[in-house]
C-alpha positions in Angstrom: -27.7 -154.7 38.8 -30.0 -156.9 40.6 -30.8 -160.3 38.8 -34.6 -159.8 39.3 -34.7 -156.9 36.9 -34.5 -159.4 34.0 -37.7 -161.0 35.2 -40.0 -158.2 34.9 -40.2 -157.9 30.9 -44.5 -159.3 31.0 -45.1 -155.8 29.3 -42.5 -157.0 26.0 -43.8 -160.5 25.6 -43.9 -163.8 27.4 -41.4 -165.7 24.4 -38.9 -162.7 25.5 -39.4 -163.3 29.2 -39.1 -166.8 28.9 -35.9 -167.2 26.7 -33.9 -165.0 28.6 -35.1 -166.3 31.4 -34.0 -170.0 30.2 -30.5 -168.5 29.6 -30.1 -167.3 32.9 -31.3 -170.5 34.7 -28.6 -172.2 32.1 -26.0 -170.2 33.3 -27.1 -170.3 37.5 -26.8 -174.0 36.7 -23.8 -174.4 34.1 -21.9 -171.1 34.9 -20.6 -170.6 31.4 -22.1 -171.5 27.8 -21.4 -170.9 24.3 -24.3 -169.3 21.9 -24.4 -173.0 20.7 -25.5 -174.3 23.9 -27.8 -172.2 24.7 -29.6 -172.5 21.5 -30.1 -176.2 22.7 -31.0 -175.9 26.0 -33.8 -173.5 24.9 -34.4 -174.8 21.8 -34.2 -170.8 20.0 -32.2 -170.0 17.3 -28.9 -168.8 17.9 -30.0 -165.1 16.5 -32.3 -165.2 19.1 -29.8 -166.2 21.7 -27.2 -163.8 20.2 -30.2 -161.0 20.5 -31.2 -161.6 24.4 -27.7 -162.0 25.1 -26.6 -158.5 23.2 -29.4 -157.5 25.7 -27.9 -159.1 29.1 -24.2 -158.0 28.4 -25.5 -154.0 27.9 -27.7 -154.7 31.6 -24.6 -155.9 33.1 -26.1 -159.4 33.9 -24.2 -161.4 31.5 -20.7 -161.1 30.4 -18.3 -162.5 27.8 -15.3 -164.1 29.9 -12.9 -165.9 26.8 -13.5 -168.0 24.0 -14.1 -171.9 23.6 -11.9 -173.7 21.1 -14.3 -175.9 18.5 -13.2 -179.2 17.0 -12.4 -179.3 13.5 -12.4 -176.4 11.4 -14.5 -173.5 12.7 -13.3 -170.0 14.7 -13.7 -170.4 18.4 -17.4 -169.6 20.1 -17.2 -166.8 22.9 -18.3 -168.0 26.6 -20.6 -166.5 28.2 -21.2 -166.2 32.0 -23.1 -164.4 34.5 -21.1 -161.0 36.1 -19.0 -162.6 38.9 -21.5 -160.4 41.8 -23.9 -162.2 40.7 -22.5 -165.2 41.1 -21.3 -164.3 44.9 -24.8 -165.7 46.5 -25.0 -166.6 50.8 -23.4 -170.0 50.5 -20.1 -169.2 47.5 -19.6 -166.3 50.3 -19.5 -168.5 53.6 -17.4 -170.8 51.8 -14.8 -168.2 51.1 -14.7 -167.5 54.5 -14.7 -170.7 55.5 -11.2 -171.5 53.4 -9.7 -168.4 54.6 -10.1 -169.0 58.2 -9.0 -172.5 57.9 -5.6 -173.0 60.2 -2.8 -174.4 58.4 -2.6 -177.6 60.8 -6.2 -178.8 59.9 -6.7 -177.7 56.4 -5.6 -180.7 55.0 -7.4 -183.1 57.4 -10.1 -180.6 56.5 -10.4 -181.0 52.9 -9.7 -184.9 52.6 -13.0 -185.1 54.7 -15.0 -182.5 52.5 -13.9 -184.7 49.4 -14.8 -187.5 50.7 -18.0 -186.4 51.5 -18.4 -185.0 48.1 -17.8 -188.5 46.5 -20.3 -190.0 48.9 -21.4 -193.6 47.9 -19.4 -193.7 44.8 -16.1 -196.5 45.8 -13.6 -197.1 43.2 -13.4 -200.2 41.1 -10.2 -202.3 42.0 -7.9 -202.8 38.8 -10.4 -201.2 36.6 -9.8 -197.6 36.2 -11.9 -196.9 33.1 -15.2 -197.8 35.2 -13.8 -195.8 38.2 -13.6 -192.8 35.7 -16.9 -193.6 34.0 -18.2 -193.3 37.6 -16.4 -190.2 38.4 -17.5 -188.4 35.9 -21.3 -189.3 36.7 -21.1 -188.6 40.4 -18.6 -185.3 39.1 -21.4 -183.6 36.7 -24.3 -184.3 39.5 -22.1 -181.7 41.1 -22.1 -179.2 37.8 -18.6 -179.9 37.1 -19.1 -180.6 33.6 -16.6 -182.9 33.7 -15.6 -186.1 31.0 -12.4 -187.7 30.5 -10.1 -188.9 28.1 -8.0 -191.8 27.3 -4.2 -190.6 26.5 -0.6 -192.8 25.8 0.9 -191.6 28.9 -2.1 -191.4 31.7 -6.0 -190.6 31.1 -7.1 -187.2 31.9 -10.4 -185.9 33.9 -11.4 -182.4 32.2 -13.2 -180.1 34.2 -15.4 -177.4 32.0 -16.7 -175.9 34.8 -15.5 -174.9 38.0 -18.2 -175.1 40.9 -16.3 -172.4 42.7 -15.2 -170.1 39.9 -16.1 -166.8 42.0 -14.3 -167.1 45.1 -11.5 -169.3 43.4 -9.1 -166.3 43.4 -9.5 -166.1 47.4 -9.3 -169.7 48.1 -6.9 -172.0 45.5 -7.2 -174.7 48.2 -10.5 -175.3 46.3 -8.1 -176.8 43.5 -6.5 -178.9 46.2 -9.5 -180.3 47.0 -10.7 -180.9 43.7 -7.4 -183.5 43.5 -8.5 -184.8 47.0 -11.5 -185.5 45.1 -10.9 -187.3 42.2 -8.1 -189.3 44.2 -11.4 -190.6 46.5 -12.9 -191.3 43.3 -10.8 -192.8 41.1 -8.1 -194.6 43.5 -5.5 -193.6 42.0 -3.2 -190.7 42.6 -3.8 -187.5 40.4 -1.8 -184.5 39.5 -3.6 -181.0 38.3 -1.7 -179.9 35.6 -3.8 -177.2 34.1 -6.6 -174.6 36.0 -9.1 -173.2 34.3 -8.8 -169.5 34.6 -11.8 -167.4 33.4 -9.8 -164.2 32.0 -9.9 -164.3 28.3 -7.6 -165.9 26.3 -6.4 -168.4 29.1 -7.4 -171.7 30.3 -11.0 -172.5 30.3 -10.7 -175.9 31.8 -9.0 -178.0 34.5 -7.0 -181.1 32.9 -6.2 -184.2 36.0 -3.6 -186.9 34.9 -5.1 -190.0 36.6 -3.1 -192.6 37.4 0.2 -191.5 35.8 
């Protein structure tokens, strides 16, 4: 179904057209929420949310792709994300053909530069790795990565909640690669992914770095 459908609801009421509109900008930019936080972002109750939701899954638009883990006591929240076609636009497509015409012998030359110029002005601190991560995790969410990190005994770890390339990521796990290449610029320190967020339910819903280790 054609996203622009969904606009066209004038005749039902401007409050419906313009949460569910809300929900789908959240989603172009975030690519997967919880009922939670799209109740905050367009500051609805969650009934609400859960009714133009109900609405979106049933038109195709919109569909449930695992469940989010809460902190605490609590049962996890479902994740919600737009249908992966609609998520294909002009530029996730040239991308993926891009990667997959990408000869072995320059695909790592390749990707360093693309990570590089991903990071742009942002230079690690030298000997201070909890700034360089503070940093990264700035410059890493301008990019919709929804990233933060954490401070563990045996190395930190850089969480992604949202992968930038979730739709072609199948095609093109060089993508993860880079993502590494990435956060190496970043940080200046080497990095190992250990986990990749996988968007079937019931498996990974983020990617987890070990910095530094």
């Amino acid at each position: 179904m054609d996203i622009i459908r969904v606009n066209s609801f004038e005749k039902v009421g401007v409050s419906l057209k313009t949460t569910r509109q809300i929900i789908l900008d959240y989603l172009q930019g975030h690519a997967t929420a919880t009922v939670q936080e799209l109740s905050r972002s367009s500051q609805v109750t969650r009934a609400d949310v859960r009714h133009h939701i109900g609405l979106l899954v049933k038109e195709d638009v919109v569909e449930a792709i695992g469940r989010r883990g809460l902190e605490g006591r609590g049962r996890p929240m479902l994740v919600y994300s737009l249908v992966r076609e609609l998520q294909l636009n002009n530029l996730t497509l040239l991308l993926k053909a891009l990667c997959q015409s990408l000869p072995d012998e320059v695909r790592e030359d390749i990707l360093w530069s693309v990570a590089e110029h991903l990071a742009g002005s942002c230079k690690p601190f030298a000997g201070n790795l909890t700034r360089s991560l503070v940093q990264a995790v700035k410059r890493l969410n301008e990019m919709y990565y929804q990233a933060r990190w954490e401070a563990r005994s045996d190395a930190p770890r850089m969480i992604f909640s949202h992968c930038p390339y979730s739709a072609i990521l199948a095609d093109c796990n060089c993508l993860c690669h880079m993502d590494t290449m990435l956060l190496k610029v970043l940080t200046g320190h080497s990095v190992e992914l250990v986990e990749c967020i996988d968007l079937e339910e019931h498996n990974p819903t983020h990617c987890v770095f070990l910095v530094g280790k």
